[in-house]
N, C-alpha and C positions, 0 to 999 in steps of 0.2 A: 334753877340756874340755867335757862335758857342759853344754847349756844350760837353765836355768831356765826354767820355763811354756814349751816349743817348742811347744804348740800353742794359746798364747795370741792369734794371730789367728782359729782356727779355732772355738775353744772357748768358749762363754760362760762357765761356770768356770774356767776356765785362764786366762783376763781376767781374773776378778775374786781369782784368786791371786795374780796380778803384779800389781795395785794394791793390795792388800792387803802384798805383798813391801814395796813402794817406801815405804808407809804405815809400816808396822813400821821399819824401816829411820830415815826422818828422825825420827820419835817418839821411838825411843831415843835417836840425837843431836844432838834439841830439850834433851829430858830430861836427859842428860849436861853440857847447857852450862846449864841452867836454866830454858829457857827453853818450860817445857810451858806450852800455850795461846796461847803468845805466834805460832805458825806458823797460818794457817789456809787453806783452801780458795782458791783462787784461780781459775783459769778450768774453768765451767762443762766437766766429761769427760765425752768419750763413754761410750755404752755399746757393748755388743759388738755389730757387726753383722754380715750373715750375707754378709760383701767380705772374702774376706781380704787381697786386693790393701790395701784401707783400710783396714784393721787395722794392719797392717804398718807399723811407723815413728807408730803414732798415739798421741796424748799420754793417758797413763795416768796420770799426777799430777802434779799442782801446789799448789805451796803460796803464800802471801804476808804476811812481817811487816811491818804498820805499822807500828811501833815503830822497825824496821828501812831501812822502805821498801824491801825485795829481796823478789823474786821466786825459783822454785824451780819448772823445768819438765821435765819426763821425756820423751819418745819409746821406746819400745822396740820393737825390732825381733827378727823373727825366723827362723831359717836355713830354718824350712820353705816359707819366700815367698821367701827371698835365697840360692837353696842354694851359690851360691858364697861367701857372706860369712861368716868366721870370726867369731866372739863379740870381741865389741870394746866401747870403753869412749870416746867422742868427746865434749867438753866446751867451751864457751866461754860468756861472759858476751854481754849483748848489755842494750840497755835499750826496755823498753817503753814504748809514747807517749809519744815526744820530738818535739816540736812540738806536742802536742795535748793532754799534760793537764799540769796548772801543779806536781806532781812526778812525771817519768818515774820509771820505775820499774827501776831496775839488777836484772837478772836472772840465774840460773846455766841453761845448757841442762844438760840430759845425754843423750845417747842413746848406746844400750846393746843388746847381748843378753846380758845378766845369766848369770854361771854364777856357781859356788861360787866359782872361784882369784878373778873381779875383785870377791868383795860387799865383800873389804874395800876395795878401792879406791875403791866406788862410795859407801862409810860414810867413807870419808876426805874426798871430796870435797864431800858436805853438809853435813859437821863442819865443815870448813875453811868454807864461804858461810856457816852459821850463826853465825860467829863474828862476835858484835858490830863486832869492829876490825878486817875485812878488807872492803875496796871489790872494786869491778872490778880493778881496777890491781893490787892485791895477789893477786887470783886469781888473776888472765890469767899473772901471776910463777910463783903455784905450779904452776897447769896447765902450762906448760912445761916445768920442773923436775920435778915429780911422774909427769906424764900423759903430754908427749911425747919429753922428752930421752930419757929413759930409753931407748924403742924408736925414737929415731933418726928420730921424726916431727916436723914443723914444726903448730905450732898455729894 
């Protein structure tokens, strides 16, 4: 299971391949439910820096619909910083500024080390948050059913 961008901490192209990946990726399944333009930029990304301890696990896209009020954030990681960690696929909702802005924002995580076998999983997973009529609650349902029953993982 070959990984996508493995030297995207190291690399300042290989960075900006995997944010380009993750871009391509929810565009089409903006685009598939309708909803082109309606996703946009969300917290100010890094660029590549020359750590790759810091690179490693750091958020490489985000999106956010107002229309929606949810949020869309990535981490991706990779085996040449975590040479024990297999390509894995980890997900949970969570909400941003709760207590501090007058509407938090329900958000999807993902972090990943993206190969070919999980992109559809990782295109299933946007699709699904993308979807007008699914909250947190209905996520957090499929990501156990989907994400972790399946391998016998607790979410």
């Amino acid at each position: 299971m070959p990984e996508l961008f493995p030297d995207f901490a190291s690399s300042p192209e290989s960075f900006e391949r995997a944010k380009a990946f993750w871009s391509q990726l929810a565009t089409e399944e903006a685009s598939a439910l309708g909803q082109v333009g309606e996703w946009t930029t969300w917290f100010q990304l890094l660029g590549w820096e020359d750590d790759r301890e810091m690179m490693d696990d750091a958020v490489v896209f985000s999106l956010y619909s107002a229309s929606q009020n949810k949020g869309l954030r990535v981490q991706q990681s990779s085996r040449c910083i975590s040479k024990k960690e297999e390509p894995y696929v980890a997900s949970f909702t969570d909400v941003f500024g709760e207590g501090h802005l007058a509407r938090p924002i329900p958000n999807l995580f993902i972090g990943a080390i993206p190969t070919d076998e999980n992109t559809l999983l990782l295109r299933r997973l946007i699709a699904r948050w993308f979807d007008r009529n699914v909250d947190s609650k209905l996520m957090n349902a499929y990501l156990e059913t989907e994400l972790y029953r399946p391998y016998g993982k607790r979410g």
